[in-house]
N, C-alpha and C positions, 0 to 999 in steps of 0.2 A: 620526422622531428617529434620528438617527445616535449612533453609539457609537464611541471610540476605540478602538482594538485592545486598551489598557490595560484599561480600563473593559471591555469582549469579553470577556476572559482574565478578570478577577476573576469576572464574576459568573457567566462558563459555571463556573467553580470552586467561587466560592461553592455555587451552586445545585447541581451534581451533585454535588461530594464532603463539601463542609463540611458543610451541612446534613441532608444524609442520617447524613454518618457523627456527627453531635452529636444527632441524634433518636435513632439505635439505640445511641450509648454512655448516651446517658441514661435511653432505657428499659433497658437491662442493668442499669445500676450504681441506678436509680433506687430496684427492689425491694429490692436489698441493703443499700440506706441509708437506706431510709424515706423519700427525698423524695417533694414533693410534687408532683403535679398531673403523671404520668408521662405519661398516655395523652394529656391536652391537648397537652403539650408535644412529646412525638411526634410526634403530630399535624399539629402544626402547622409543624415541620419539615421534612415529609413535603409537605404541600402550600405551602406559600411556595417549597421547591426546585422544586414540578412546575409552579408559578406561573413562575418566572423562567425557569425553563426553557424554558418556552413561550412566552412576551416574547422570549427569544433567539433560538428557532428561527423567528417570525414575522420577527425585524428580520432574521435571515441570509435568510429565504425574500427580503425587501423588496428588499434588497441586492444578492444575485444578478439579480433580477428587474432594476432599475438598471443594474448593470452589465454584463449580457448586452445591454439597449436601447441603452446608450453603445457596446457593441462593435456592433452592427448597422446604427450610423449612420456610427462609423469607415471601415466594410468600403461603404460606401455611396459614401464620398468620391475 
């Protein structure tokens, strides 16, 4: 599966900053206001960022890989 640069950009975003930094402001602010279900929600922040993360570093390993094979057939010709 290919990914448009857009689509790239949100979700290398999403995954390393949004959801880290909404897992640790909730666990922060979670104790002082009583919500609930801190430590799930953390949690699960935590790992759906290290999830997509990793979907992204595979599709850039994919990518590279591709495009280093198209430059090797270029230099061929």
């Amino acid at each position: 599966m290919k990914l448009s640069n857009k689509a790239y950009d949100f979700l290398k975003w999403f995954s390393l900053i949004f959801l880290n930094a909404f897992g640790t402001f909730y666990a922060t602010i979670g104790a002082a206001w009583g919500l609930p279900y801190i430590e799930e929600v953390k949690t699960t922040c935590f790992a759906l960022g290290l999830f997509i993360g990793a979907c992204i570093g595979i599709s850039t390993l994919n990518y590279n890989k591709t495009a280093e094979l198209h430059e090797g057939m270029e230099d061929e010709k």
